[in-house]
KEBA-285163 format. One line per field, with one value per residue (C-alpha): residue number from 0; residue in one letter; z, x, y. Coordinates in nm, 4 decimals, padded with zeros to 6 digits. Example, Ala and Ser with C-alpha at 12.3 -4.5 7.8 and 13.67 -1.06 7.14 Angstrom:
<recs>
papa: [0,1]
zado: [A,S]
zz: [00.7800,00.7140]
xx: [01.2300,01.3670]
yy: [-00.4500,-00.1060]
</recs>
This chain:
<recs>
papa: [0,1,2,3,4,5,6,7,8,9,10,11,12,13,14,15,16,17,18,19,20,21,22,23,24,25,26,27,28,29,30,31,32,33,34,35,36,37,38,39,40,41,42,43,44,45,46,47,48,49,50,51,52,53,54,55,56,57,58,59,60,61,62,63,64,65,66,67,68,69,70,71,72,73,74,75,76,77,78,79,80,81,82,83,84,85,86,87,88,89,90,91,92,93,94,95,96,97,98,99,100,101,102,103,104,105,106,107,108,109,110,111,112,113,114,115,116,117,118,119,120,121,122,123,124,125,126,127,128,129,130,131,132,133,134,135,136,137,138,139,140,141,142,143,144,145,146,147,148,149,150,151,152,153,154,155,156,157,158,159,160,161,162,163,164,165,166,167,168,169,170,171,172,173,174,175,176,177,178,179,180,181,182,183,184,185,186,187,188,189,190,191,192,193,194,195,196,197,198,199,200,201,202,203,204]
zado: [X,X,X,X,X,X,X,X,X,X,X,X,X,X,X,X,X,X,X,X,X,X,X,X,X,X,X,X,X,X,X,X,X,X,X,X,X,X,X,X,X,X,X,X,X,X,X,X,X,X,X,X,X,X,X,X,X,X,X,X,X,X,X,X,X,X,X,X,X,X,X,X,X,X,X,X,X,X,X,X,X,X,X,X,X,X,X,X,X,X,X,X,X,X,X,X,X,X,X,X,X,X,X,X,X,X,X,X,X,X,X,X,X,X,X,X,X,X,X,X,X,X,X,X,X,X,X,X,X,X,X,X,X,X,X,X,X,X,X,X,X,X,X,X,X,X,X,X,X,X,X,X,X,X,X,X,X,X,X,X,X,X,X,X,X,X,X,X,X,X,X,X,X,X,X,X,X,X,X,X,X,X,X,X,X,X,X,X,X,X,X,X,X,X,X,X,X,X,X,X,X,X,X,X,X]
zz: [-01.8682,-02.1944,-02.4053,-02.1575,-02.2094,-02.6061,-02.5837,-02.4533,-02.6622,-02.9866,-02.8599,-02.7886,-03.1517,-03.2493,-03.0610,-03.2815,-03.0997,-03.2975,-03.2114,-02.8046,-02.6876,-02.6056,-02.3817,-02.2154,-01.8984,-01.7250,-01.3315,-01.3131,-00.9644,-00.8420,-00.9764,-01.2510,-01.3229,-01.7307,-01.8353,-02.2226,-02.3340,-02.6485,-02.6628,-02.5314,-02.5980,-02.3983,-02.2858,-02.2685,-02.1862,-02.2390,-02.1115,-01.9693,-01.6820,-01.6232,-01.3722,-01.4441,-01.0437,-00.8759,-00.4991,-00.2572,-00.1576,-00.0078,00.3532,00.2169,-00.1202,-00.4598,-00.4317,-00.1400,-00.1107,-00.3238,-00.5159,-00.8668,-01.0897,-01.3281,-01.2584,-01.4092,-01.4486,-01.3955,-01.5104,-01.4411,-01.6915,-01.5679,-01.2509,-00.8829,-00.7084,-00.4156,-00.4263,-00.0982,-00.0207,00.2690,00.4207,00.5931,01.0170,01.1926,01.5110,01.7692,02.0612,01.9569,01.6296,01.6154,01.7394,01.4822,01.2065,01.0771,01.0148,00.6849,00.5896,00.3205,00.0140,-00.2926,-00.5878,-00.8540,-01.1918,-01.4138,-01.1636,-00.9645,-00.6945,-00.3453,-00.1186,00.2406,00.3127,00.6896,00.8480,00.8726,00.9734,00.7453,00.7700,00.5103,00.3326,00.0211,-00.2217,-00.3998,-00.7573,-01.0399,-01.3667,-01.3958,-01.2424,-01.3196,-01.2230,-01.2444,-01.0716,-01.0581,-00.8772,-00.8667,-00.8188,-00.4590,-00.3754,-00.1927,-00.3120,-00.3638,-00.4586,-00.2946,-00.5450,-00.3937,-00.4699,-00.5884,-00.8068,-01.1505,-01.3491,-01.3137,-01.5961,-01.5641,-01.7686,-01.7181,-01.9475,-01.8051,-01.8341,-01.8792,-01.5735,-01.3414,-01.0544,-01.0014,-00.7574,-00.7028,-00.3359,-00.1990,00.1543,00.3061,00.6475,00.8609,00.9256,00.5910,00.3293,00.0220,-00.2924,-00.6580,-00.8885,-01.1820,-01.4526,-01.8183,-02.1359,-02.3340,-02.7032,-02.9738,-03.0050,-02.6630,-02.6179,-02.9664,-02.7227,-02.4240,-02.6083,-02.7399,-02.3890,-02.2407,-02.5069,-02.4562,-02.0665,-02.1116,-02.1584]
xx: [-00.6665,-00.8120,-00.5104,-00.6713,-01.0401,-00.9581,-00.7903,-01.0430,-01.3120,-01.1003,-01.0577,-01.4403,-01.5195,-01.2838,-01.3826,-01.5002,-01.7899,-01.7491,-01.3942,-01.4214,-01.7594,-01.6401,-01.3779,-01.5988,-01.7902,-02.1248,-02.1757,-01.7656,-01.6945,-02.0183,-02.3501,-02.4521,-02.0531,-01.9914,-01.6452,-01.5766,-01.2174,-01.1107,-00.7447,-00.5964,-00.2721,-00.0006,00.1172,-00.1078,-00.5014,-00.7407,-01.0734,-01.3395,-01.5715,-01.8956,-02.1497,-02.4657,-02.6278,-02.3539,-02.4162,-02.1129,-02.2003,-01.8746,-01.8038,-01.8878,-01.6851,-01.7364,-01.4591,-01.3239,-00.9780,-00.7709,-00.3873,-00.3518,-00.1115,-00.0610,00.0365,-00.2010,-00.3100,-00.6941,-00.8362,-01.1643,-01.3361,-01.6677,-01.8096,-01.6350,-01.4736,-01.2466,-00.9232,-00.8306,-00.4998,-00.4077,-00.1457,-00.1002,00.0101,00.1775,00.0587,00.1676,00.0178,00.0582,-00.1355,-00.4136,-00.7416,-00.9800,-00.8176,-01.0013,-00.9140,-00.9768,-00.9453,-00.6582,-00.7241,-00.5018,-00.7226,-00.6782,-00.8578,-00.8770,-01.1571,-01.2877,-01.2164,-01.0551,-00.7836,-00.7374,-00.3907,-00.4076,-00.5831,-00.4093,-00.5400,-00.5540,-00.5362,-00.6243,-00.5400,-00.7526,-00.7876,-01.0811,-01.0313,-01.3212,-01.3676,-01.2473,-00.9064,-00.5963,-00.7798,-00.4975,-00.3520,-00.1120,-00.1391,00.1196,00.1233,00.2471,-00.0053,-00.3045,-00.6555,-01.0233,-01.2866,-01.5594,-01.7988,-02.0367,-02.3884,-02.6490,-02.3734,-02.4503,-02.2720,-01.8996,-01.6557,-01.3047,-01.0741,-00.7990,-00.4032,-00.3349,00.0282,00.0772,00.0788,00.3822,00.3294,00.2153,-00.0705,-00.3238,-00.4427,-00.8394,-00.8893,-01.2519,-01.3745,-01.4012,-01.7547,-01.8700,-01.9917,-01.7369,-01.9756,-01.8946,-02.1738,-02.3152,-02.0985,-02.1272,-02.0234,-02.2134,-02.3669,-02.1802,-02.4816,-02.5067,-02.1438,-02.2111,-02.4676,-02.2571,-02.0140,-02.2334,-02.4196,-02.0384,-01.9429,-02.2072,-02.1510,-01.7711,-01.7447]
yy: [-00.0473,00.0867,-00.1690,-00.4486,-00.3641,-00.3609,-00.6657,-00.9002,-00.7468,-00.8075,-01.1509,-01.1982,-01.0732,-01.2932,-01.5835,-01.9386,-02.0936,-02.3819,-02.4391,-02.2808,-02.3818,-02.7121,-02.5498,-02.3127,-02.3838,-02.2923,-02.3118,-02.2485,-02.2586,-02.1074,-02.1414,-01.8911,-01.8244,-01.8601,-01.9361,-01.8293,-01.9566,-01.7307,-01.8530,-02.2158,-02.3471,-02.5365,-02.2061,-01.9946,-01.9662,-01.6889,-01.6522,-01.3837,-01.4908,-01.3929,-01.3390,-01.0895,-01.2174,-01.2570,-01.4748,-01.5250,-01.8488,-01.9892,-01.8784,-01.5158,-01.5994,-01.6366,-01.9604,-02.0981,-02.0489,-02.2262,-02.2144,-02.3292,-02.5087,-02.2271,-01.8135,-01.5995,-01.2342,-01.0921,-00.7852,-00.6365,-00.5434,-00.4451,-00.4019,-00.4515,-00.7418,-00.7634,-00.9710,-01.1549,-01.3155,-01.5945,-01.7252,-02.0656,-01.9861,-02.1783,-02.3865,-02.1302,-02.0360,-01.5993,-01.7401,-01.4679,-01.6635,-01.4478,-01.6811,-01.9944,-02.3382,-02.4703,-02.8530,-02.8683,-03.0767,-03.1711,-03.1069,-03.3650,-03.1576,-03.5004,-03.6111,-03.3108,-03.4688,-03.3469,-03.5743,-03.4932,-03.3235,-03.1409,-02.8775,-02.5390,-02.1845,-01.8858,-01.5261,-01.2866,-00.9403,-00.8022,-00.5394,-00.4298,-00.3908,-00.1677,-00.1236,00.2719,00.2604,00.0158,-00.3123,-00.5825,-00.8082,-01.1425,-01.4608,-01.7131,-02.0643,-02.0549,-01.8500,-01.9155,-01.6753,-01.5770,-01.3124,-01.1897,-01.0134,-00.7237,-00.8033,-00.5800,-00.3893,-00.5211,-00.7351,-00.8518,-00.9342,-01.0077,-01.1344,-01.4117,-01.4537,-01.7683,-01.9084,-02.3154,-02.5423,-02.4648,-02.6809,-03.0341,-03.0101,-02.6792,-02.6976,-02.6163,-02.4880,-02.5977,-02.4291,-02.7149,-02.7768,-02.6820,-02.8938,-02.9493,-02.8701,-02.8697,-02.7429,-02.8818,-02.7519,-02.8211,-02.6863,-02.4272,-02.5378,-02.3249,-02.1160,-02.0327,-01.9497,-01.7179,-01.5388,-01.5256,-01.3534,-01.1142,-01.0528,-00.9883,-00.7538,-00.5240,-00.5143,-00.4274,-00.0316]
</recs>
């Protein structure tokens, strides 16, 4: 944990504005979530997200369930989050009724937008992950997750090594009923993202 911890905040010292502001985002998924990229290349990404007022505002999640294109691994590096892991059922009647259906949609990144591919129903296993024991874990591309972050227990960091796209399509799963929102995200000036940085290196321990 402490080789993880030390490598993120070399990376954040380390970190251009000039050159990774532009591939930084604010409002990442969930309003008042700040994505810092430190590394990107066609094979691999590094970045540290953010969230000092953290809301689950999806369903009870930070994101709605989703898969993604690329396999990655996440470390905490401050603060508490809990990992949570679905699997599509099938359509059988010994389907456990206390799972939900979500509306399946093929994400297509180049436009944010979502295409309509099925309904299935999901059921879920999680782990909850903090800052002072070993804190990481992997997700493939096959694999369908979320977080939930616990609010009123300060800030949460965590930090993403992101391998280069794997698969052709990453897949979002929508509770049917709900209303399919994207928010307002934009990228950070180079002074803010200089800030940023700073702010999330004195969080990390």
């Amino acid at each position: 944990m402490i080789c993880y911890q030390n490598l993120f905040k070399q990376m954040l010292r380390e970190a251009n504005p000039n050159e990774l502001a532009q591939h930084s985002v604010l409002n990442h998924h969930a309003p008042g979530m700040t994505y810092l990229c430190l590394h990107r290349s066609p094979k691999m990404t590094v970045k540290v997200y953010m969230l000092e007022d953290p809301k689950n505002l999806n369903n009870g999640l930070l994101v709605h369930p989703h898969t993604h294109r690329y396999a990655f691994s996440t470390t905490v590096l401050r603060g508490i989050l809990e990992h949570i892991r679905f699997r599509e059922l099938p359509e059988r009647p010994n389907v456990p009724r206390e799972t939900e259906f979500h509306n399946r949609y093929r994400y297509v990144a180049e436009t944010r937008s979502c295409e309509l591919a099925g309904a299935v129903r999901l059921q879920q296993r999680s782990m909850v992950y903090v800052d002072d024991v070993p804190t990481s874990y992997w997700v493939d591309t096959d694999e369908i997750h979320s977080i939930r972050v616990f609010e009123n227990h300060g800030p949460l960091i965590f930090g993403l090594m992101q391998l280069g796209d794997q698969a052709n399509d990453s897949f979002l799963y929508h509770p049917e009923g709900a209303t399919l929102h994207f928010p307002e995200a934009v990228a950070p000036s180079p002074d803010l993202f200089h800030d940023l940085r700073n702010r999330a290196l004195e969080l990390i321990r």
